[in-house]
N, C-alpha and C positions, 0 to 999 in steps of 0.2 A: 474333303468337303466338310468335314464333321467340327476341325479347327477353324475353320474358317465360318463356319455358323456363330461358333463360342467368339468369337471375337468381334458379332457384329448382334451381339447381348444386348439387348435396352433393358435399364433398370427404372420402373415406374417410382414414378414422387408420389404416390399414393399409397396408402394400404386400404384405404375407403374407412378408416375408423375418424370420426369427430377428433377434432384439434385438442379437445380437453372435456372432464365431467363437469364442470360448473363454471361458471363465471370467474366464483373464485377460483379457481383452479385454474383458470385460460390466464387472468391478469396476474397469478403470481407464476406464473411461467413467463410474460413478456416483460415483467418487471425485471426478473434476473437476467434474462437473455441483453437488455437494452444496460441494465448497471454492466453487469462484464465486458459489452462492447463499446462504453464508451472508457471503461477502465482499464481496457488492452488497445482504444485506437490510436494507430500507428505504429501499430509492433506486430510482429508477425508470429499472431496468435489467430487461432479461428473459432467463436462462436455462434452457435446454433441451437434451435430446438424446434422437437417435431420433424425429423430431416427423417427420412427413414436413410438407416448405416446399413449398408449389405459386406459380409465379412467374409463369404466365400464367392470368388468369382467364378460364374455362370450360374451361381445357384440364385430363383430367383425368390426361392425362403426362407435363404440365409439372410436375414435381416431384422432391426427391431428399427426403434424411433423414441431413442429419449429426448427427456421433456428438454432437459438444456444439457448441451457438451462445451467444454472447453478444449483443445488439443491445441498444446503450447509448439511451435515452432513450424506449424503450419499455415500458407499463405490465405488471409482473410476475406479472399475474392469470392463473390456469390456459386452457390451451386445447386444445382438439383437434387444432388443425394452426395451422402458419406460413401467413398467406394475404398474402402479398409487397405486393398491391395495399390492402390494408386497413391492413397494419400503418404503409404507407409506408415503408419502407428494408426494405432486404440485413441482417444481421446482421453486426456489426461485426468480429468473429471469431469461426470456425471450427475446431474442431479433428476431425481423422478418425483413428480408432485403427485403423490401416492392419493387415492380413496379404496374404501370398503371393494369394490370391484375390480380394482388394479391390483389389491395389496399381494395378492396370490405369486402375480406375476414379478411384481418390483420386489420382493425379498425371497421368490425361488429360482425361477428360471434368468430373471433376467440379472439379477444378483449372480449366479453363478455362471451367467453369460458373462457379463463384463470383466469380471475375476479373468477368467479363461481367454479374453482380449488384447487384457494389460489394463484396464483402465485402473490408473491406480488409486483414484479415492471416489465412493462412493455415495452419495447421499440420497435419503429418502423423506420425506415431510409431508406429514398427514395436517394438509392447514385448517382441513374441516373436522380429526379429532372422529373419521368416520368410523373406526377402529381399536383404537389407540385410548388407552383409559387415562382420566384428566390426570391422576395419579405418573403418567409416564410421558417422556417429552417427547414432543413433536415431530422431533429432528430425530435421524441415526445416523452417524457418518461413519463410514467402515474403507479402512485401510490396507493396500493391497502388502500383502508380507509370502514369504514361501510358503506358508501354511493357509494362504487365502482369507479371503477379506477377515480382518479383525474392529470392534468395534473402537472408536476412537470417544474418549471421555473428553468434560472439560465446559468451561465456560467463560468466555465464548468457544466455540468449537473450531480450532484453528486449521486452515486446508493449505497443505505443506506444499501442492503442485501449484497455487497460481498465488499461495501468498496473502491471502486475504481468511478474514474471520467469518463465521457464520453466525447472526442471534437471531433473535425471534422477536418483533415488537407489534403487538397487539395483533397476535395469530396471523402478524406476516415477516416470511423468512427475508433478512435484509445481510446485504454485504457489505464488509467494511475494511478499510487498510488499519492493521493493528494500530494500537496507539491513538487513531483517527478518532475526534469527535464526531462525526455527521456519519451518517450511511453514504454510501453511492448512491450518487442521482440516477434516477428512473424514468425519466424523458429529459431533453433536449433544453427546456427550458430550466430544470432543477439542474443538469449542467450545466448551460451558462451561468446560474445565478451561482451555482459552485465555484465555476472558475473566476467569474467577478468577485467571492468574496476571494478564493486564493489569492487573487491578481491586489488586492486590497490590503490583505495581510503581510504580502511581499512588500507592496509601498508602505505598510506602515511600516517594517520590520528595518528598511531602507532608508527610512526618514529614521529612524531609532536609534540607526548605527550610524548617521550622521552628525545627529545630536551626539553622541557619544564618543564619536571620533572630536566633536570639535570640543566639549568639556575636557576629552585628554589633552586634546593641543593648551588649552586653558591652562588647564591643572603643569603641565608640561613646561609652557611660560613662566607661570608663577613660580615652579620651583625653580627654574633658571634665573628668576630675577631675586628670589629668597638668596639663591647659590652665591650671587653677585655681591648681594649686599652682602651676606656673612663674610666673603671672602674683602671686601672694604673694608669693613668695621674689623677683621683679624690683621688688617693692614695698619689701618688706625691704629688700634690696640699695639700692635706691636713698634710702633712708631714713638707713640706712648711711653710705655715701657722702655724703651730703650733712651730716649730724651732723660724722665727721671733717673735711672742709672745711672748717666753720663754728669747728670745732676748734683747725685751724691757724691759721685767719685771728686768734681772738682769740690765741692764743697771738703771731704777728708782732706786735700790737697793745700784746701784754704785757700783758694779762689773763689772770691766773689762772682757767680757767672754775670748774675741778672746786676750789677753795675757794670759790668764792663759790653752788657748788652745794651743796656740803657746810654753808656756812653756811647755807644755804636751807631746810637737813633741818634 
């Protein structure tokens, strides 16, 4: 009777704690969550935030609720909760949009909760600085190793599980594919206007390499008709050449050619 209880478990989508401390703190938690989901969609990645993740099955306290997860290779279909043993793995990265009243929890316990999960890269960002002396940045991002999380230096701060950079622009944390001018779009609309200018850059890029294909055919011709005529004129020339030759030879011989050409006319 006792297994048969444990397997008929509900795990609650609540913890009764508020979605976020502030404002700013709710919008830069839906900002990351909507950039990584529209920069994983179609791939079988799953992001989230605010999910409560429960990591021991039947326990109903085993569980926390970061702000944003990524876990790479799992299917992106909506859910009601993280259930650690079903999905099979940790989420691959983490991010906690840390204040003065969280700080406790996102750099002790839950710092060395996620360590002991698997999750293997870390981040934390104080956007209100509630803590955090202007002297020290904003960001930490810490790396999972045998010796548990280690800090990760750098600038921009590069996140080796999903591939993408971390910066900060005007005390809000934004994500970006290396190399990339723009950030990731943060709603639907700054993705279309993304993928219209990509789709943009592609046609120019298309119209560029047609220009450039048709100046090689050009360039291509031209030296083919260069080729022609040098190889005419080394015909001529040798034609030439060989007439005078033949020239001098009758003249040592003492034949007159050009009367005996003229009488020929």
């Amino acid at each position: 009777m006792l297994h048969a209880h444990l397997a008929d478990t509900e795990y609650p989508t609540s913890d009764g704690q508020p979605m976020s401390e502030t404002d700013v703190h709710r919008d830069q938690m839906v900002d990351l969550i909507k950039s990584l989901e529209f920069y994983f969609e179609g791939q079988c990645t799953y992001v989230s935030g605010n999910l409560l993740l429960y990591y021991e099955k039947d326990d109903l306290n085993k569980r926390c609720a970061p702000d944003v997860l990524v876990a790479l290779g799992v299917p992106p279909h909506k859910r009601d909760n993280y259930l650690l043993w079903k999905e099979g793995k940790a989420p691959d990265f983490v991010i906690e949009v840390t204040s003065k009243s969280t700080r406790s929890r996102d750099t002790g316990k839950k710092k060395k909760l996620y360590a002991r999960l698997g999750v293997r890269e870390y981040c934390i960002f104080d956007p209100l600085r509630d803590y955090l002396p202007c002297s020290a940045p904003q960001i930490r991002l810490y790396r999972l190793s045998k010796r548990g999380y280690l800090p990760v230096t750098g600038k921009p701060l590069h996140l080796e599980t999903i591939g993408l950079d971390l910066e900060i622009a005007e005390n809000i944390l934004r994500l970006r594919v290396p190399g990339a001018e723009n950030y990731l779009p943060t709603t639907r609309e700054e993705k279309a206007r993304a993928d219209e200018a990509t789709a943009r850059a592609a046609e120019e890029k298309a119209r560029a390499d047609a220009e450039k294909a048709r100046a090689d055919d050009e360039k291509a011709r031209a030296a083919e008709e260069k080729a022609r005529a040098d190889a005419e004129k080394a015909r001529a020339d040798a034609a030439t050449a060989k007439a005078q030759k033949l020239a001098r030879r009758l003249e040592q011989m003492g034949i007159d050619w050009r009367d005996d050409q003229e009488g020929g006319n």
